[in-house]
C-alpha positions as CSV (number, residue, x, y, z in Angstrom):
1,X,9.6,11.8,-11.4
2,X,9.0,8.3,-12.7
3,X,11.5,7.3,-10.3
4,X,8.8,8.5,-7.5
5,X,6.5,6.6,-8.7
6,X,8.1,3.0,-9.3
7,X,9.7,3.7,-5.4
8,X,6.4,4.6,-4.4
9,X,4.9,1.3,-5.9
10,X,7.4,-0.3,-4.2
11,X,6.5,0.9,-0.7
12,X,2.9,-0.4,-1.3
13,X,4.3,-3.8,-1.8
14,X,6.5,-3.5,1.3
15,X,3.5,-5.5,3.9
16,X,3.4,-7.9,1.7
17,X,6.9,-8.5,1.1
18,X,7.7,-8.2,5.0
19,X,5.1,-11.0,5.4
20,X,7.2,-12.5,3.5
21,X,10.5,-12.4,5.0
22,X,8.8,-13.4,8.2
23,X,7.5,-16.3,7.0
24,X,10.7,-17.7,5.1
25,X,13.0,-16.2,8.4
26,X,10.7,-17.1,11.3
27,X,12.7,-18.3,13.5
28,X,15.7,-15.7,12.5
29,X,16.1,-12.5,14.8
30,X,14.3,-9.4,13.7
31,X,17.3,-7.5,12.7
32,X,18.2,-10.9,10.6
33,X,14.6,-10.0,9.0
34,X,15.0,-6.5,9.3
35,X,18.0,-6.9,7.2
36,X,16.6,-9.6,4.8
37,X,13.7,-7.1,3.8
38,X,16.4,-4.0,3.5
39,X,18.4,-6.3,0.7
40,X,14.9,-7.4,-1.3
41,X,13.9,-4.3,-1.8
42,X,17.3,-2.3,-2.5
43,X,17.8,-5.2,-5.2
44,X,14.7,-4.0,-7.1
45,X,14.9,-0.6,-6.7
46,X,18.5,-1.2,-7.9
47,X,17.6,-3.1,-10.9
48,X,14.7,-0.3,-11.7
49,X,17.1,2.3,-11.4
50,X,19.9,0.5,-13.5
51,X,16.9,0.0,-16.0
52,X,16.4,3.4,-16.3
53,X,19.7,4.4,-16.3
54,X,19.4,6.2,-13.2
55,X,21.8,6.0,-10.0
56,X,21.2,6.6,-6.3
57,X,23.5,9.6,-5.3
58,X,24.0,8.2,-1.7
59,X,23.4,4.6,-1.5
60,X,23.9,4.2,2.3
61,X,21.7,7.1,3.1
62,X,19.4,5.7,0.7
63,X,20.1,2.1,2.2
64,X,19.7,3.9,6.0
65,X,15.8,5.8,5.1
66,X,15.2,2.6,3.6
67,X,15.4,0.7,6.6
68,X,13.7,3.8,8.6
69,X,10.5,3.1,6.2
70,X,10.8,-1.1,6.7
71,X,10.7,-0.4,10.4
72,X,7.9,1.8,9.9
73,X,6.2,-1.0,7.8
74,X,7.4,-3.6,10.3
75,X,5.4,-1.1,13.5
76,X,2.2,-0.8,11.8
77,X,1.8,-4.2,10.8
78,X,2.8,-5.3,14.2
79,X,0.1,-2.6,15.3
80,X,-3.1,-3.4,13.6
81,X,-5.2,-6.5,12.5
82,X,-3.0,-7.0,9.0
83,X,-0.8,-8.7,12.0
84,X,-0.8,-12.1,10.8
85,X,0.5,-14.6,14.2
């Protein structure tokens, strides 16, 4: 369960961190970006989970929703007034 709640911490950081990315990789494709945002956030849920002593069963099925949820991220930012440019 505290798992959950560090990923879903996470999440809640993931506008700001895909700001980010765009930012630093603006003149990068989106999948370059897409990618870039994927490996951030897999790196700190991996050095949460290596904290804890925890593993990912799948890691590219992990890696795959993972992306599922940045494109997710990526829509509703692109979709509302947090836009930023």
């Amino acid at each position: 369960m505290e798992f959950l709640k560090l990923f879903l911490r996470g999440i809640a950081l993931l506008p700001a961190l895909i700001q980010g990315v765009e930012t630093l990789y603006g003149a990068k494709t989106g999948e370059q970006k897409r990618e870039a945002a994927i490996a951030i956030v897999a790196a700190a849920i991996n050095v949460v989970d290596a904290a804890e002593s925890k593993t990912i069963v799948d890691p590219a099925k992990f890696t795959a929703a993972l992306g599922i949820v940045v494109d997710g991220v990526v829509a509703c930012l692109n979709a509302s007034i947090w836009h930023v440019g």
